[in-house]
N, C-alpha and C positions, 0 to 999 in steps of 0.2 A: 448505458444499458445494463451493465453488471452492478447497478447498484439497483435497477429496479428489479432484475433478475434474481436479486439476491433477497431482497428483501421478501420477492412475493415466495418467495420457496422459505420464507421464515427464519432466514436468517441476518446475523446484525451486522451490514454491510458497512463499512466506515469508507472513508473517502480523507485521502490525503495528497494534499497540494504546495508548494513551494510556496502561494501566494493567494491571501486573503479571498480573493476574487471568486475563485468556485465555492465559496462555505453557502450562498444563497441557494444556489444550485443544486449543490449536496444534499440541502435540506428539504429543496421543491421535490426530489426525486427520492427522500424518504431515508437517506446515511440516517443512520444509528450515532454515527459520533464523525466529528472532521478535526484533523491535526492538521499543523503547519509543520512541513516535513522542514520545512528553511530555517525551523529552532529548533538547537539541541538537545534539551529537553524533552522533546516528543518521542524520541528513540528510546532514554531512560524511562518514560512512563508508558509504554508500548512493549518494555524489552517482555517477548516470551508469551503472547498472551493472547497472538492464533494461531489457530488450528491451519488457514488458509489463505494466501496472499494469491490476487490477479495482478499485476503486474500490467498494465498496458502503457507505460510510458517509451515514447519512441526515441528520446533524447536519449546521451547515454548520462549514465548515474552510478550512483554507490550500491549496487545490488548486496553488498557485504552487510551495510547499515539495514537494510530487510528482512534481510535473513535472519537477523537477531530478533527481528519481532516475532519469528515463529515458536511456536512450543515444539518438544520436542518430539519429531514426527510427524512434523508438519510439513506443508506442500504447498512451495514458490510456481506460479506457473507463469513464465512472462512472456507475452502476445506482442509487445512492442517492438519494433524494429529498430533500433539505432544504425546509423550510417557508418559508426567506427566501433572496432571490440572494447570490450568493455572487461576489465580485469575483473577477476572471480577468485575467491580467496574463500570461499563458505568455513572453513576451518579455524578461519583469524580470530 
């Protein structure tokens, strides 16, 4: 829903997954661009370069590795629920 939401309000919504499998989907639904978050190169070629991350992974994860894609001034909001805390380091 946040890619179609994002898209019809005109903006370039990306979609990023650990695994090949959502890139169909991403594109049924209109992603502007899809990375595989499970290669490290994705983070180098992302570093800095939005304005706004949604965040709705419920697993826990590297929120640090995200936070780098934002430019500066940018705004992480995460909807996702993880079961156990999750270390935050934004300054690393």
């Amino acid at each position: 829903m946040a890619v179609k939401n994002g898209k019809a309000l005109g903006t370039e919504a990306n979609v990023w997954s650990t695994s090949e499998r959502k890139r169909k989907d991403a594109e049924r639904l209109g992603a502007f661009d899809f990375a595989l978050t499970s290669q490290p190169e994705t983070f180098t070629r992302l570093h800095r370069r939005f304005d706004f991350i949604l965040d709705t992974v419920s697993a826990p994860h590297n929120y640090n590795a995200y936070v780098n894609l934002l430019k500066t001034d940018g705004t992480m909001i995460l909807v996702g629920a993880p079961d156990k805390p999750t270390r935050w380091s934004p300054f690393h």
